[in-house]
N, C-alpha and C positions, 0 to 999 in steps of 0.2 A: 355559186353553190356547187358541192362535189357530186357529182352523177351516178357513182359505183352505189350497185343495191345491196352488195356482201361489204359485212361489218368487220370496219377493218380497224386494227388495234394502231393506236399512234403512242407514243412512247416522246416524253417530254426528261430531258434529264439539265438540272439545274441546280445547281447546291443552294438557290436563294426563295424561298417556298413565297415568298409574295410573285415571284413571277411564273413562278408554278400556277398556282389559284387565278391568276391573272390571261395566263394560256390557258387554263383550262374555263373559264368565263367565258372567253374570248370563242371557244369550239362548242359551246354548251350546245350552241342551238343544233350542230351538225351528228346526229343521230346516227352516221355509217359509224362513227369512232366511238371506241374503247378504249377511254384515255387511263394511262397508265403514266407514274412518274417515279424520277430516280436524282437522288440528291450526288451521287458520284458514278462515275466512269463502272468501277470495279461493279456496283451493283445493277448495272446495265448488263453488261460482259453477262455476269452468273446466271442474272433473265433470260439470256439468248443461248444459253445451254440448255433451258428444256422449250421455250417460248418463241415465238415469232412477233416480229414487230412490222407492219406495212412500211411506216411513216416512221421516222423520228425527228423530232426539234431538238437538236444538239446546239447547248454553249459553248464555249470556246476555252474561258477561263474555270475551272472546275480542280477542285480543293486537291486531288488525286493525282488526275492525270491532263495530260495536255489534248486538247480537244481537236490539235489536228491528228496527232496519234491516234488517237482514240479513234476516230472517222475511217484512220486507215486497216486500224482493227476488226472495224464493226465490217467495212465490206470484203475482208477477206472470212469474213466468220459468217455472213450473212450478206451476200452479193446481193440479194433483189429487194433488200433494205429501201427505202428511199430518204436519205439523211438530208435535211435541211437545219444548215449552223443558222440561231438565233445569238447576235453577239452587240456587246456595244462596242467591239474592236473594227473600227473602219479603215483599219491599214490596206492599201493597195493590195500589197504582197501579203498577206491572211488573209486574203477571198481568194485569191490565186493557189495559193494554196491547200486551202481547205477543198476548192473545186476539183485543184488535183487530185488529190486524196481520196474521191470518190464521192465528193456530197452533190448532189443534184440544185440545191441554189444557198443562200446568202442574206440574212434579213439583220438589217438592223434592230434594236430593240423598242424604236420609236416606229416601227412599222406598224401602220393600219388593221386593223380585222379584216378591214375587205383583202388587203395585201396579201395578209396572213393564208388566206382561204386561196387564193388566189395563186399564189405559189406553191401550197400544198395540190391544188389542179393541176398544175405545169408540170407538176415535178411526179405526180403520178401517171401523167401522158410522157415521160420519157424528157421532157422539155426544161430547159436551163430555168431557175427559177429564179430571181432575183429580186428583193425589194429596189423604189424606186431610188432611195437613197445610195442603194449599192451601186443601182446601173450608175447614176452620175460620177462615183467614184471610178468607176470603170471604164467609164469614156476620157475623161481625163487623162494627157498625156501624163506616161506612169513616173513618179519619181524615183521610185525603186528599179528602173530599167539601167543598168550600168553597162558600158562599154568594156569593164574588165573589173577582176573583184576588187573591191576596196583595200588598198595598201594600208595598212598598219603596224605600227613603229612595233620595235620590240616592248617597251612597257606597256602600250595600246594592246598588245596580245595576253601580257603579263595582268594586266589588269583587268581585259575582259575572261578572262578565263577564271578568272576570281568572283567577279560579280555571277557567273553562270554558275559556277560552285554555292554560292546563297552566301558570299562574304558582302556586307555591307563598305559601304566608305570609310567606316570607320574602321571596320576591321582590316579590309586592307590599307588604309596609311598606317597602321601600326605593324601588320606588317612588312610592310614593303619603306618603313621609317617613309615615308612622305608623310607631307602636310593634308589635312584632310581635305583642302582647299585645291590642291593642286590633283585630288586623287577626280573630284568634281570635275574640273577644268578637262583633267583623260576623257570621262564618262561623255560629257559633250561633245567632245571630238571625233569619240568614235561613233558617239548617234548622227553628227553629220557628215560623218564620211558613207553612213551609210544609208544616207538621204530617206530618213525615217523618221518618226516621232518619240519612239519610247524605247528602252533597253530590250523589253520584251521580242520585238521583232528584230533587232539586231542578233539578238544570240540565237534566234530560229537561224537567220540567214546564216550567221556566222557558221553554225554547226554544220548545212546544208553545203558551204563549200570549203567545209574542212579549214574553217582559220583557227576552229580550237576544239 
C-alpha cells in the first residue's frame, strides 16, 4: 500500500481504453490518486503545459508518438515526473532504453496489482522499479550486447532504410524490381544480425548508431 497523505494525480496514457479501465480498476482502491488518462502522446504533452502529474503509466507503442521519445520529453518538460513504461514490448534493449530515457521502472502488461502498487512505491522513493517479469529479462545474458555494430550489406541498408520510411515488402520489391520473397529473406537477415526479435527494435537501434 502507498504511504504519501497528499493526493497525488497519476496520469495513465494508452491509446487502447480496455487497458485504461483496467488500470484504473486496478488503482481504485488507492484513494492518494487522481487518475487521469490520455489516448496519445500529444495529449499528455498539452496536459503538462498547464498541469502536474506525480506518477505516470506510460506505453510504449502509442498511435502518435514513440514512447521512448516521448519519456524523453516528458522529463525534460517535467523532471520530477515519475514515468513507469507499462508495455507488452519485452525486448532487452526497450527497457534499457526507456530506463535511459528517464523512466524510473518497467512493467510488463501481464503484471500483478500487487506489482503494479508496488512499483509505483519504488519509483516514488527514488528506487528502480521493475516488474518481475522484467527483472528476469534483465538478468539474462543480454543478446543485444554486441562487440561492434552490426555490418550490413549495402541492400541490407537499402532496404532497412525503406522499411523505417513505412514501405512495405511489397512496396519495396517493386521498387527496388526484387522478388518480394527475396525482399523477406533481407528483413530476416538483418533482425538476426541484430540479435533481436522484431523490425521494430532494429530500426530504434539502427537509428541510435547511425546505420540509417
Amino acid at each position: 500500500m502507498l504511504l504519501h497523505n497528499e493526493q497525488l494525480t497519476l496520469a495513465i496514457v494508452d491509446d487502447h481504453p480496455i487497458v485504461i479501465e483496467g488500470l484504473k480498476n486496478l488503482l481504485a482502491s488507492e484513494k492518494h490518486f487522481t487518475i487521469i488518462s490520455f489516448a496519445t502522446g500529444k495529449d499528455l504533452l498539452t496536459y503538462l503545459k498547464t498541469g502536474g502529474v506525480a506518477i505516470l503509466l506510460l506505453d510504449i507503442v502509442l498511435p502518435d508518438i514513440n514512447g521512448l521519445e516521448l519519456c524523453k520529453e516528458i522529463k525534460k518538460k517535467s523532471p520530477d515526473t515519475v514515468i513507469l513504461a507499462i508495455s507488452n514490448q519485452a525486448e532487452r534493449s526497450i527497457i534499457i532504453q526507456m530506463l535511459q530515457n528517464g523512466a524510473s521502472g518497467y512493467l510488463l502488461k501481464n503484471a500483478s496489482a500487487e506489482e503494479l502498487l508496488d512499483c509505483i512505491e519504488k519509483g516514488m522513493k527514488g528506487k528502480q522499479a521493475l516488474s518481475s517479469e522484467v527483472k528476469k529479462i534483465m538478468a539474462r545474458p543480454s543478446p543485444n550486447h554486441w562487440e561492434g555494430i552490426p555490418s550490413l550489406t549495402k541492400r541490407e541498408k537499402e532496404i532497412l532504410r525503406l522499411i523505417a520510411e513505412g514501405f512495405s515488402s511489397t512496396d519495396i520489391a517493386d521498387k527496388l524490381f526484387l522478388s518480394q520473397l527475396t525482399v523477406e529473406t533481407h528483413r530476416r537477415n538483418i533482425i538476426q544480425k541484430f540479435q533481436t526479435t522484431n523490425m521494430f527494435s532494429v530500426i530504434k537501434l539502427a537509428m541510435e548508431h547511425k546505420i540509417i
